[in-house]
Phi, psi and omega in degrees: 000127185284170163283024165272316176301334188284339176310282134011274193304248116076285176278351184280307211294322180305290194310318197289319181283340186254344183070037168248170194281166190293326177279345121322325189257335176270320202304325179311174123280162227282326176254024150261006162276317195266340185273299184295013172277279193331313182279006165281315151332293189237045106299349159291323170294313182318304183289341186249008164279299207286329168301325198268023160222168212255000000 
């Protein structure tokens, strides 16, 4: 994946899942952008563990 796609993937997930704008998420610097992936990431995970278990 080049960076630019990773970038791309990056400002989609954020704007989409936090509801902020694409010009808010480039607005970050480049590691509080990847530390609220990372904190998305696995909060995401969290919920799709907790679905799949009873």
């Amino acid at each position: 994946m080049s960076d630019e796609d990773s970038l791309r993937r990056e400002v989609f997930l954020l704007a989409y899942h936090l509801h902020w704008s694409p010009d808010a998420v480039l607005d970050l610097p480049a590691p509080e952008r990847r530390g609220y992936l990372r904190l998305l990431q696995d909060q995401l995970e969290r919920e799709q563990q907790a679905m799949r278990t009873p």
